[in-house]
NUBA-810716 format. One line per field, with one value per residue (C-alpha): z, x, y. Coordinates in steps of 0.1 Angstrom, whole numbers, padded with zeros to 4 digits, always signed. Each point is the difference from the previous one (the first is absolute). Layout:
BEGIN
up = [Z_...]
east = [X_...]
north = [Y_...]
//
This chain:
BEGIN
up = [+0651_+0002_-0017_+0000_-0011_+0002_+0033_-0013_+0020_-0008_+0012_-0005_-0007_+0017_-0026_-0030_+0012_-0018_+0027_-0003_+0028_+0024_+0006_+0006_+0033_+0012_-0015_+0018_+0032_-0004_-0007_-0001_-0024_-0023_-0001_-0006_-0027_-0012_-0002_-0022_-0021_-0005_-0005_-0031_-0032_-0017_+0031_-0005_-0035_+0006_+0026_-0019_-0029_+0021_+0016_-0034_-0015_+0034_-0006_-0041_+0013_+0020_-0022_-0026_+0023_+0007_-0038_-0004_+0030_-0021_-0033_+0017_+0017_-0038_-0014_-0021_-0007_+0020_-0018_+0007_+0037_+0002_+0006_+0036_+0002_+0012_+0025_-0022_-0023_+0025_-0004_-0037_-0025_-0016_-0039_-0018_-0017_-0036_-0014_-0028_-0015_-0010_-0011_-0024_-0016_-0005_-0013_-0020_-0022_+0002_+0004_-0009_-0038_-0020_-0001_-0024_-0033_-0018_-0032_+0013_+0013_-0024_-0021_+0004_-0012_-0020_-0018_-0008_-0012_-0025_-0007_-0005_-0025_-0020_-0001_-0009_-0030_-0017_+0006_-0014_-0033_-0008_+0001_+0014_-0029_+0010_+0035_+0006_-0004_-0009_-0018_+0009_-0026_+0011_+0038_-0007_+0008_+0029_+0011_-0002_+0009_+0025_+0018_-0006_-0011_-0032_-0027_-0004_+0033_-0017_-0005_+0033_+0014_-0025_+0008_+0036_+0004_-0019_+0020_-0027_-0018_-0035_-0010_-0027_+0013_+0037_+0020_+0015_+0030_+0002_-0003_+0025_+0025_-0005_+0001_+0023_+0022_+0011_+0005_-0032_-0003_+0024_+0001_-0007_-0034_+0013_+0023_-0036_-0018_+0027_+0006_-0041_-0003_+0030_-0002_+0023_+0027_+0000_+0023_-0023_-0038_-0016_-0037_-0018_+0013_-0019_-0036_-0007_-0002_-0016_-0029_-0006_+0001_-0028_-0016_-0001_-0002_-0030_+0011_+0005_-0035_-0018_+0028_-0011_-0023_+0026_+0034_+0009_+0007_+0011_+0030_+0001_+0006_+0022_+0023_+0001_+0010_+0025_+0018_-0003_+0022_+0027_+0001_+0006_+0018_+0018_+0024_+0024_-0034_+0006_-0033_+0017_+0002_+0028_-0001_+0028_-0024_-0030_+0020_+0011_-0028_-0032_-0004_-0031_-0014_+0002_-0011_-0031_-0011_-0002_-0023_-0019_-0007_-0015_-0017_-0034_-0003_+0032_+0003_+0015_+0029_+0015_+0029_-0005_-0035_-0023_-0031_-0003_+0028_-0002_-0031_+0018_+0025_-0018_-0030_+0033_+0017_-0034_-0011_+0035_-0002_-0021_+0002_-0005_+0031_+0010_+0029_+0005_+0021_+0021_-0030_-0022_+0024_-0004_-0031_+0006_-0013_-0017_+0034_+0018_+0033_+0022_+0010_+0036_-0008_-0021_+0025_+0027_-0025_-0003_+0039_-0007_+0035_-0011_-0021_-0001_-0037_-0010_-0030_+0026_-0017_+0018_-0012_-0029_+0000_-0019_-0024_+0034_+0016_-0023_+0000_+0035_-0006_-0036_+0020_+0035_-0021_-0025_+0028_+0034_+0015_-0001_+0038_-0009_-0020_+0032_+0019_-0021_-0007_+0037_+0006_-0026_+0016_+0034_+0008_+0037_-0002_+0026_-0028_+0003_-0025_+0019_-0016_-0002_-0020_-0027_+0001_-0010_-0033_-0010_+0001_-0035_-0015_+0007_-0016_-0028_-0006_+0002_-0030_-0022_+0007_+0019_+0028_+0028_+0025_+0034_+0032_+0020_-0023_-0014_+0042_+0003_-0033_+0008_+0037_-0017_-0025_+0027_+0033_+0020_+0039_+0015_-0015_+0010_-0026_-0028_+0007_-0021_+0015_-0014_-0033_-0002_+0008_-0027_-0037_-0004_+0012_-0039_-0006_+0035_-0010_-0037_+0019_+0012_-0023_-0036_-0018_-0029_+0018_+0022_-0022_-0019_+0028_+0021_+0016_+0018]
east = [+0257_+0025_+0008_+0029_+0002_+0032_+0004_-0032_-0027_-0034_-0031_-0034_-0028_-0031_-0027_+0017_-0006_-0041_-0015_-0035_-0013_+0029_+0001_+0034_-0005_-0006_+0032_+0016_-0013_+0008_+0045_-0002_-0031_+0024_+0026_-0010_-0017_+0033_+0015_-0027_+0003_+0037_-0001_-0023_+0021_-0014_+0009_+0036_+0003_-0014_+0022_+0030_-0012_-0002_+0034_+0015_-0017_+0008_+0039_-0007_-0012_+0028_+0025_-0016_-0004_+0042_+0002_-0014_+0020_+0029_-0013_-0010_+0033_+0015_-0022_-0019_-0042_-0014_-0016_-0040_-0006_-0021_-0036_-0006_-0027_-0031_-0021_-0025_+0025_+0021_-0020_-0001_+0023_+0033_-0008_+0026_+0020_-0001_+0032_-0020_+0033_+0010_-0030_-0010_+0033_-0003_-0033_+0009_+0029_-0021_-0036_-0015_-0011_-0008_-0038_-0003_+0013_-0006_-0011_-0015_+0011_+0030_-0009_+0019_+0034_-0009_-0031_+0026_+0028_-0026_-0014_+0036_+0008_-0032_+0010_+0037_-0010_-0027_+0025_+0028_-0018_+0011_+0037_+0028_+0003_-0033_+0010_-0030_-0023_-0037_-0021_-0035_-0017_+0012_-0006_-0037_+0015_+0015_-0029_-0018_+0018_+0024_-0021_-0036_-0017_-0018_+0019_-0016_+0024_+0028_+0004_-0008_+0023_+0028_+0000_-0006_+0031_+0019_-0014_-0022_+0028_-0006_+0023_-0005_+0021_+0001_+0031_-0001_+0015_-0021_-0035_+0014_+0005_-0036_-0017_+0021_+0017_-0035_-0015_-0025_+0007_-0023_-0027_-0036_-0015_-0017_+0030_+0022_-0028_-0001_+0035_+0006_-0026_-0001_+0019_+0028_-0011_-0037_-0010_-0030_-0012_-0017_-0017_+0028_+0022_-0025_+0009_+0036_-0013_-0035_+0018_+0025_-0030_-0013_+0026_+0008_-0030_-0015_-0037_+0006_+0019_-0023_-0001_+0033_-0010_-0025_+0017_-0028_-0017_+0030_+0004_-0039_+0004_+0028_-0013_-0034_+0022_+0013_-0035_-0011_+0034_-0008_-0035_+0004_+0037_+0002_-0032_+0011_-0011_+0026_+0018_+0032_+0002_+0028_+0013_-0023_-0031_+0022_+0009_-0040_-0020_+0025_-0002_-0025_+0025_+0029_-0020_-0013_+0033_+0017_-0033_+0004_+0036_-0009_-0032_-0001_-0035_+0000_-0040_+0002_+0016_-0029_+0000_+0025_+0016_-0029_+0002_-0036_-0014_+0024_-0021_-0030_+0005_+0018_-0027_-0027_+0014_+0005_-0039_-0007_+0020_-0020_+0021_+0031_+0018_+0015_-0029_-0035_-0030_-0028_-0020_+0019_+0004_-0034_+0001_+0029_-0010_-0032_-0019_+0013_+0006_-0025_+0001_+0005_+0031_+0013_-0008_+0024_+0028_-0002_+0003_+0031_-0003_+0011_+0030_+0012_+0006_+0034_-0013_-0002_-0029_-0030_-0026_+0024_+0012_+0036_+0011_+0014_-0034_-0014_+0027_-0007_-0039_-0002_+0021_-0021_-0031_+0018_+0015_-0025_+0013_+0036_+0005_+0005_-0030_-0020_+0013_-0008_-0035_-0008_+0014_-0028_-0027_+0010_-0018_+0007_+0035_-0002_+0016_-0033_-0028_-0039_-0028_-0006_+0029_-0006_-0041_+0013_+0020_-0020_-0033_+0016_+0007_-0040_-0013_+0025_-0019_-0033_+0007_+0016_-0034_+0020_-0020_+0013_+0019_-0009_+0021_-0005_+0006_+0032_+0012_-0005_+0018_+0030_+0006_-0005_+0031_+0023_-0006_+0008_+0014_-0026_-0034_-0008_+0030_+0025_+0038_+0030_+0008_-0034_+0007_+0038_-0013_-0029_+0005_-0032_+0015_-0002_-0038_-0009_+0018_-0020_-0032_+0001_+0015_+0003_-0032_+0017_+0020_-0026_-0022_+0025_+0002_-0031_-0010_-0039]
north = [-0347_+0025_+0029_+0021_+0036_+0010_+0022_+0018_+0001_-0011_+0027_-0013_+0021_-0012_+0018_-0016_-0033_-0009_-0014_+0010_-0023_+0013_+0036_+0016_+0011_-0037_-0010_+0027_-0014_-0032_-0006_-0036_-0006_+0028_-0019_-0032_+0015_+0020_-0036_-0016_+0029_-0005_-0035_+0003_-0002_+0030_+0021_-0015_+0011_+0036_+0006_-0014_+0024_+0030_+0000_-0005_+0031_+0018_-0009_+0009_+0030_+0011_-0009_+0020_+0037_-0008_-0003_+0030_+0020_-0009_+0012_+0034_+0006_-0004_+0026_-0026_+0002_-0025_-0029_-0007_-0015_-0031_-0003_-0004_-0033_+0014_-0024_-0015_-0009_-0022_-0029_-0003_-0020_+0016_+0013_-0009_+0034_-0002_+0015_+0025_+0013_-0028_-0017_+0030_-0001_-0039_+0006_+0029_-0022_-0031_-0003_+0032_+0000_+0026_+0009_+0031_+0000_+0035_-0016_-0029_-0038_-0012_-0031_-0030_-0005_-0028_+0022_+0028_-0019_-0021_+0038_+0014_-0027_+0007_+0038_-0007_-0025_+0022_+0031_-0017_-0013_+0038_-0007_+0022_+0023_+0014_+0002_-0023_+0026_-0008_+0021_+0010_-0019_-0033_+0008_-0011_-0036_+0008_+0014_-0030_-0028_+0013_+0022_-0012_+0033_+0005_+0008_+0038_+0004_-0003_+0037_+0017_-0029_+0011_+0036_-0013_-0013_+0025_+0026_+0014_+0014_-0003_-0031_-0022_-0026_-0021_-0018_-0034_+0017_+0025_-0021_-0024_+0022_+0013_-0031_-0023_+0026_+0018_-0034_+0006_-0041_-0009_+0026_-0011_+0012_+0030_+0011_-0003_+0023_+0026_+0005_+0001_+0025_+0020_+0037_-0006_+0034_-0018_-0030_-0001_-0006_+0029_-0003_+0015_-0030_-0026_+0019_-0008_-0041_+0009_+0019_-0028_-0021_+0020_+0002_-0037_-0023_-0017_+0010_+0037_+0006_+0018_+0029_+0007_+0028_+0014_+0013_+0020_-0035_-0016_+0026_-0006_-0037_+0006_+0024_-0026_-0033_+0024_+0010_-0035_-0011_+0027_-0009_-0035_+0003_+0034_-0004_+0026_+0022_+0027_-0009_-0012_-0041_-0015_-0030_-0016_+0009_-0015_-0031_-0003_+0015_-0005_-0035_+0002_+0028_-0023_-0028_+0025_+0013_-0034_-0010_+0024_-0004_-0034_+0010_+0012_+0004_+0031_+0002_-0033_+0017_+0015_+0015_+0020_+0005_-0008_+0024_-0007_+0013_+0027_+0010_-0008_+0027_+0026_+0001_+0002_+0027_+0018_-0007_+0014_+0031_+0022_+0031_-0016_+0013_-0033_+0000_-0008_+0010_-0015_+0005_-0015_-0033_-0007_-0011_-0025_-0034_+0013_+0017_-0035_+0016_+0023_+0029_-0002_-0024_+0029_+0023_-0015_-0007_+0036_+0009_-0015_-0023_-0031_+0017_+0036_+0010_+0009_+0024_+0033_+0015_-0001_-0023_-0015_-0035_-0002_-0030_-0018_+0003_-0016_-0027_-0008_+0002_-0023_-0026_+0000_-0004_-0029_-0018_+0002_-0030_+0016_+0013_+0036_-0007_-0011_+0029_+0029_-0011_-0010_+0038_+0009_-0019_+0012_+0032_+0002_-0008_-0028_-0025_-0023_+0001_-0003_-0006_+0041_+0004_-0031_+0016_+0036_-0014_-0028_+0022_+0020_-0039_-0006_+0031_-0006_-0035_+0014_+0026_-0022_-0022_-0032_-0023_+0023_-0022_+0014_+0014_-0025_-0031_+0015_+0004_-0034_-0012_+0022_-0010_-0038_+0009_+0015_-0020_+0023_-0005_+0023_+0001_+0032_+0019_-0011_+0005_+0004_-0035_-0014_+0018_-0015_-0038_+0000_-0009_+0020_+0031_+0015_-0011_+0014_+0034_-0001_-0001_+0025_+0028_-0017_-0008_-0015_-0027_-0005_-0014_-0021_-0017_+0000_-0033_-0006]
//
C-alpha cells in the first residue's frame, strides 16, 4: 500500500512504537525487520485514517496561525487558538460540539417551563373559568346600581360554597381581601383577584386557613390569629347563644378552644403553628370546624369546641384556685379530681419537665397550664398526651421507662390501696400486667413507640398515677 504525504516527510520514532517484546535498540539494529514492519503498520486501515486526520489538523492548523498574522497586522484582538491534541487523546473518537448558544435560547422560548409560581401552581383554565362564572353570577344577583357590591352579611355564602371554609370565615376572609380596611361592602373584581389571581383556588383546606388567618409579616399562626373566627363563631351559632350576654365567658371559651388547638396542633409547643404542622397535625381541626359549622347542638363537637367541657374545666380550675388569682399551686393540684392523682405525679408536673408553664410565677400554674394538663389527662391516648406523661414517668431523661422508674410511682398507688383498706395488688404482678397491655419491642424498657402502638396506653398511664381510674377499670 502506498501512501502519499504530500512532499512531507514521514520521521518515525522508534520508542513510540509498543512493542514490548521487541526492544528499541534491536529495531535500531535491524533496517529491514523496521521496515517491513513500517509497511504493515501503514497498510492497516486505522493507521490510514489517523494519518489522514493528522495532516488535515496540521493544514487546519496552519491556516489558522496565517489567520491570525493577518488579524494582528490589522490591529484586531486575536480570537482563542485551538487546543493542541495531546497524545493520549489521538486515539479516541471525535465528541461531537454541541452548539450551547443556541440550544439554551431554543430551550429558553420552548421547552423550559415555569417551575415557581409565588403564590402557588395556577389551577386549570377550565377550574377558573367554571370558578369565575360562579363569582360573576352570585355578584351580579346585586345588579349594576349597586355596583355589584356584596355586603358582609351575605358573604357567609360565599364563604361556603365557593371557597369551602366554614362559614364563621366569612369575616376574616372579607376584611382579608379588603385589606382590613373597615368596608362594609366587597367587589367582584376585587375578590376575584384574591382568590383566583393568588391561586387560593386550588389550595388544600389547611393552606386556605393559614394564609386567611396568618398576619401577612408572619410565616406562622399565633393565638391571637385563631380569635377573629372564634368570635364570629360566637357570635353566630345556635348552641352558643345564650353567652351572648356574658363576654367574660365568651373570651373564656375562646381563649380555651384556642389552647386546646395548640395543644393538639402546635407540637413544637412554642405557641407559633406553620403550615407543615397545620398540614400534618390539623386534620381533626379542619375536620372539627367543618362539624361544627353544620352542628347545632356544639357539645357534640368534642374535641375541640364542646361548651361542656369548656365548663368542665373552667369551673375546676376555679374550684382549685382558692385565692382567686387566676393561678394555682402544687397544693391545690392535689386535690384535682377528689385526691385522684399522687403526689409524686404532682410533684413532676410541677418541675415543669414535661411542659414549661407560661404563668411566670414560680410554682404557679396559669389558666393555660391547666388547659394543657385537664386535656393530657382526659385524652392519654392523644400523642401529646403520650408524650407529656412518658416525659413524667421518665426520670433519667433517656425517653424509656425501666422497671425502676414504673417501681418509684406505682409504690405511692400501693400504699394508697392499703389505706383505703383495698386487696393490695403487688409490684411485681402489676409489671407483668402492664408490659402485657403495651407489648413492647424490647422487654427490658417501654418506648414512646410502644406507648403510640397500644390502645392501652391510657390504662397503663392510670396505673400508675390515678387511683380513681385505675380502679374503674382494673382487670385480674
Amino acid at each position: 500500500m502506498k501512501m502519499e504525504v504530500d512532499g512531507n516527510e514521514a520521521v518515525l520514532d522508534l520508542d513510540l512504537l509498543e512493542l514490548p517484546e521487541v526492544p528499541a535498540s534491536a529495531l535500531k539494529s535491524n533496517a529491514a525487520l523496521l521496515e517491513s514492519l513500517f509497511d504493515q503498520w501503514l497498510s492497516l486501515p486505522e493507521s490510514n485514517r489517523l494519518i489522514t486526520t493528522l495532516l488535515n489538523e496540521a493544514k487546519l492548523k496552519n491556516e489558522t496561525l496565517n489567520n491570525l498574522s493577518n488579524l494582528s497586522s490589522k490591529g484586531l484582538p486575536p480570537l482563542s487558538p485551538k487546543c493542541t491534541p495531546s497524545p493520549t487523546s489521538l486515539n479516541r473518537p471525535a465528541t461531537p460540539r454541541i452548539d450551547l448558544c443556541n440550544n439554551m435560547k431554543a430551550a429558553s422560548d420552548d421547552n423550559i417551563r415555569q417551575f415557581y409560581f409565588e403564590h402557588g401552581r395556577p389551577a386549570p383554565q377550565e377550574m377558573i373559568e367554571e370558578c369565575r362564572f360562579k363569582i360573576y353570577e352570585l355578584f351580579n344577583d346585586y345588579g349594576e346600581e349597586a355596583g355589584h357590591l356584596m355586603h358582609m352579611k351575605e358573604f357567609k355564602f360565599v364563604t361556603k360554597e365557593v371557597c369551602d371554609l366554614p362559614s364563621f370565615f366569612s369575616k376574616v376572609l372579607f376584611r382579608k381581601i379588603n385589606n382590613n380596611e373597615n368596608h362594609d361592602y366587597l367587589t367582584k373584581d376585587a375578590f376575584y383577584d384574591y382568590w383566583i389571581n393568588k391561586n387560593l383556588l386550588t389550595c388544600d383546606k389547611a393552606t386556605k386557613i393559614y394564609r386567611i388567618l396568618k398576619k401577612p409579616e408572619l410565616d406562622y399562626l399565633t393565638h391571637d390569629d385563631f380569635n377573629p373566627v372564634l368570635y364570629e363563631l360566637l357570635e353566630t351559632h345556635p348552641g352558643l347563644e345564650f353567652l351572648k350576654n356574658t363576654p367574660d365567658f365568651q373570651e373564656r371559651y375562646a381563649e380555651t378552644v384556642i389552647y386546646k388547638i395548640f395543644y393538639y396542633v402546635n407540637r413544637s409547643g412554642n405557641g407559633r403553628i406553620t403550615l407543615r404542622e397545620l398540614k400534618r397535625y390539623g386534620k381533626t381541626l379542619i375536620d372539627a370546624m367543618d362539624q361544627v359549622d353544620e352542628e347545632d347542638d356544639i357539645n357534640r363537637v368534642l374535641r375541640f369546641f364542646s361548651y361542656e367541657q369548656f365548663y368542665s374545666t373552667y369551673c375546676q380550675f376555679w374550684e382549685l384556685d382558692s385565692d382567686n388569682n387566676f393561678l394555682i399551686e402544687k397544693e391545690s393540684l392535689i386535690r384535682y379530681g377528689n385526691h385522684a392523682l399522687t403526689y409524686r405525679i404532682v410533684d413532676r408536673i410541677f418541675t415543669e419537665i414535661p411542659r414549661k408553664f407560661t404563668s411566670k410565677v414560680e410554682g404557679r400554674m396559669s389558666y393555660e397550664d391547666f388547659v394543657y394538663f385537664v386535656t393530657a389527662e382526659e385524652d392519654k391516648l392523644a400523642e401529646p398526651s403520650l408524650e407529656y406523661w412518658l416525659k413524667c414517668i421518665d426520670l433519667d431523661g433517656d425517653e424509656v421507662l425501666t422497671r425502676h422508674e414504673l417501681q418509684f410511682f406505682y409504690e405511692e398507688q400501693l400504699h394508697r390501696m392499703e389505706c383505703l383498706g383495698l386487696e393490695p395488688i403487688y409490684f411485681e404482678d402489676i409489671l407483668c400486667m402492664m408490659f402485657d397491655m403495651i407489648n413492647p419491642k424490647n422487654e427490658g424498657y417501654i418506648t414512646l413507640r410502644d406507648l403510640k402502638g397500644s390502645k392501652s396506653s391510657g390504662h397503663f398511664f392510670n396505673t400508675l398515677f390515678n387511683l380513681t381510674k385505675f380502679l374503674k377499670v382494673k382487670v385480674f
